[in-house]
C-alpha positions as CSV (number, residue, x, y, z in Angstrom):
1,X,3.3,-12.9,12.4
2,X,1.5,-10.0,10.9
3,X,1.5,-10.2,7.3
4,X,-0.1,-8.5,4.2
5,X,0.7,-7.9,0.2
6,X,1.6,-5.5,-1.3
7,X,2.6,-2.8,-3.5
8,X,6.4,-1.0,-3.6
9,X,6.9,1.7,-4.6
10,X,11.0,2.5,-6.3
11,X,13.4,4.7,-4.5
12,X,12.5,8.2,-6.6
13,X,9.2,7.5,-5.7
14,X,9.1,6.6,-1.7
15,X,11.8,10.0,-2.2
16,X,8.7,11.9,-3.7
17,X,6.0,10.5,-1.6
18,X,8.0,11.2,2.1
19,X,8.4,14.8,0.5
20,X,4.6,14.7,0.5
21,X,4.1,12.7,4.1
22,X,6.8,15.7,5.6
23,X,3.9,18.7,3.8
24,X,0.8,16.7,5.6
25,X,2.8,16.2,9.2
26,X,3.8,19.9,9.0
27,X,0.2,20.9,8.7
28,X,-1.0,18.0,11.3
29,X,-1.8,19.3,15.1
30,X,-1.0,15.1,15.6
31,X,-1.5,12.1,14.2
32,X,0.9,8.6,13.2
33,X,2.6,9.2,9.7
34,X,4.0,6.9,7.7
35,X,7.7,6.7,7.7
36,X,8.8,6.9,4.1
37,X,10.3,2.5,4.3
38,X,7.0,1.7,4.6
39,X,4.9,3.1,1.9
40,X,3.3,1.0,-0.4
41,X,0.3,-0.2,-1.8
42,X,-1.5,-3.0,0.1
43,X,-3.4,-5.8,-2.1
44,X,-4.3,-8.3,0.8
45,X,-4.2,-7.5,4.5
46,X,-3.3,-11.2,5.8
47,X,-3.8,-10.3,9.6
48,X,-1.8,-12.7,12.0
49,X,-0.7,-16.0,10.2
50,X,1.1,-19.2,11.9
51,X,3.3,-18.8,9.1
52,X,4.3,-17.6,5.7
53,X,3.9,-20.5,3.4
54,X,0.4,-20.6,2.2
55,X,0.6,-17.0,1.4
56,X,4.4,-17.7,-0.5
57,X,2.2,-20.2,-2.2
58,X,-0.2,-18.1,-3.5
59,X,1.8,-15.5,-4.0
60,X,4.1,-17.5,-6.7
61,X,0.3,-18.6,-8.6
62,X,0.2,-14.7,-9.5
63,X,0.6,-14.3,-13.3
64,X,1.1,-10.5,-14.6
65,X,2.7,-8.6,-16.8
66,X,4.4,-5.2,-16.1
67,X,2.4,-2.5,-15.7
68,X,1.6,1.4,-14.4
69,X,-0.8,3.5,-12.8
70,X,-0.9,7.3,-12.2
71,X,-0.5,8.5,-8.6
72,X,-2.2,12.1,-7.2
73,X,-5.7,12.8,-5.4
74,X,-5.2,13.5,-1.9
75,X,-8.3,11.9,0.2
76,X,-9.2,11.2,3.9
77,X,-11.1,8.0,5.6
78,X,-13.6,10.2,8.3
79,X,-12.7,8.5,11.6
80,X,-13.7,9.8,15.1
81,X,-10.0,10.0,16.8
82,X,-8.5,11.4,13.5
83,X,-8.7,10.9,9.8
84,X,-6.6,8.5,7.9
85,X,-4.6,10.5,4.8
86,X,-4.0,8.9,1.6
87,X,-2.9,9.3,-1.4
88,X,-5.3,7.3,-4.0
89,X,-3.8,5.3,-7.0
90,X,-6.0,5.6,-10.8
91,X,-7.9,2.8,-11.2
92,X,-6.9,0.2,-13.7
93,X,-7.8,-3.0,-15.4
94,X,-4.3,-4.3,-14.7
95,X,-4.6,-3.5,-10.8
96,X,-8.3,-4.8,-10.9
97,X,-7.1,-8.0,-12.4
98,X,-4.3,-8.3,-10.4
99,X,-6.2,-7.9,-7.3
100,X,-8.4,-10.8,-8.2
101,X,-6.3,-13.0,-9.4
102,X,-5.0,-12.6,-5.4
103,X,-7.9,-13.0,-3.9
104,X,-9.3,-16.4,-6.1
105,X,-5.2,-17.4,-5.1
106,X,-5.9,-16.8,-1.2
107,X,-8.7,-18.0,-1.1
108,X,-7.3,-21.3,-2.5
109,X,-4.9,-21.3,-0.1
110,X,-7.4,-21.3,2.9
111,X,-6.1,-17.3,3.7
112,X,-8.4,-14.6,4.3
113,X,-9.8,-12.2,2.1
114,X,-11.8,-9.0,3.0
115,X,-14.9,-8.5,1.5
116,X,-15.3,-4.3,1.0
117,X,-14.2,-2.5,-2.0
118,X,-10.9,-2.3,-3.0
119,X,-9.8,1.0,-3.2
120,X,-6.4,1.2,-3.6
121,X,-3.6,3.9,-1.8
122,X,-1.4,5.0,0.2
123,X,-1.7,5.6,3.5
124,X,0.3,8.5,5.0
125,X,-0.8,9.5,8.3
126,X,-3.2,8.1,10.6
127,X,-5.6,9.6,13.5
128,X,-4.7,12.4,12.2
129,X,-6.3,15.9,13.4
130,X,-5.2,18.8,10.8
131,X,-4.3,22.6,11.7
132,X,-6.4,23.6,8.6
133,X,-8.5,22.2,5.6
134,X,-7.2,19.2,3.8
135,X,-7.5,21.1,0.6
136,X,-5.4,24.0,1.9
137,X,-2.2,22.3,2.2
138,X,0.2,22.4,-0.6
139,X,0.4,18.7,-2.0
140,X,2.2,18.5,-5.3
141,X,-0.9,18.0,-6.9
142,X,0.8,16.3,-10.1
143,X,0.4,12.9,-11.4
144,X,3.3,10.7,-10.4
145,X,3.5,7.1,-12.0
146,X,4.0,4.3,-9.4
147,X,5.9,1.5,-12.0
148,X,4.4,-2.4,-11.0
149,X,7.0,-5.4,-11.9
150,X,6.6,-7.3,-8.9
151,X,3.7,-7.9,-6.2
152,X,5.6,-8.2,-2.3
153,X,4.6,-10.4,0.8
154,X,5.2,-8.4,3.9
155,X,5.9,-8.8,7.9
156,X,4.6,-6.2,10.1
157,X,6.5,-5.7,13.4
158,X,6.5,-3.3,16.3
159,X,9.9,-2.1,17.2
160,X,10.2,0.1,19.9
161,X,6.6,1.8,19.4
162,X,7.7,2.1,15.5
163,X,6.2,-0.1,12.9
164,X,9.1,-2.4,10.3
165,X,8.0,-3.9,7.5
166,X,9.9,-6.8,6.2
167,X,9.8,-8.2,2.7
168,X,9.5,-11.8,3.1
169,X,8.8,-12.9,-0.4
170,X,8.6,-11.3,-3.9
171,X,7.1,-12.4,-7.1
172,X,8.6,-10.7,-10.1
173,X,5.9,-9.6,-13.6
174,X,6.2,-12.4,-16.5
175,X,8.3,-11.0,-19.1
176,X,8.7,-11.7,-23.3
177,X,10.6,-14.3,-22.5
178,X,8.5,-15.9,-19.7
């Protein structure tokens, strides 16, 4: 099974974000979009994996307390059959810690980890070929704030020719009371 970790967004946000997903397909000539279930965030891209336990392992070693980053800048990955749009997330120490603290837990755990920058986003279209300039289409270019109290291991499957992504395990953010 195909499996990474991830980031979810709440239900006023995937709402805002497919509004935004709709503005860059209406401007595409083609390309794959991301269907508004599957935005998120992705931490660790697991790849194919016998099975889930190792990564439920080191997915319940995560230790984090609630926290928020601002949403916004429109950007592109340059590829040569279409350009991958995404929307990038602000960087913070809490997502820079949080990221690590995955990575040192993976790692433990004998599961890959990739070895380039993060650079957390949100992918909403791939191969895509535009109709105009990026910077021509009207994004709602305002901050949004994407809300972190949980960190999400997730199954990719194919579906028909359409991509589902499954939650198979959640870790919730320590609280006071934790």
């Amino acid at each position: 099974m195909r499996l990474f970790i991830a980031l979810l967004p709440d239900a006023d946000l995937v709402a805002y974000l497919g509004e935004q997903v709709s503005l860059l397909k209406a401007a595409a000539k083609s390309g794959t979009f991301t269907h508004s279930a599957n935005l998120h965030i992705t931490l660790a891209f697991l790849g194919e994996q016998k099975n889930a336990q190792a990564a439920e392992e080191a997915l319940e070693e995560l230790r984090f307390a609630p926290f928020s980053f601002a949403l916004g800048a429109i950007g592109l990955f340059k590829q040569e059959k279409g350009d991958t749009i995404w929307m990038g997330a602000q960087a913070s120490a809490q997502m820079t810690e949080l990221h690590k603290q995955l990575a040192r837990a993976l790692m433990a755990h004998g599961l890959p980890v990739e070895k380039r920058r993060f650079h957390p986003h949100m992918t909403f279209g791939r191969q895509v070929v535009l109709g105009k300039p990026l910077e021509m289409i009207a994004f709602a270019q305002a901050p949004h704030d994407f809300s972190v109290d949980a960190v999400s291991l997730m199954r990719s499957d194919r579906y028909d020719g359409r991509l589902v992504y499954t939650e198979v395990s959640r870790v919730h953010a320590m609280t006071a009371e934790d």
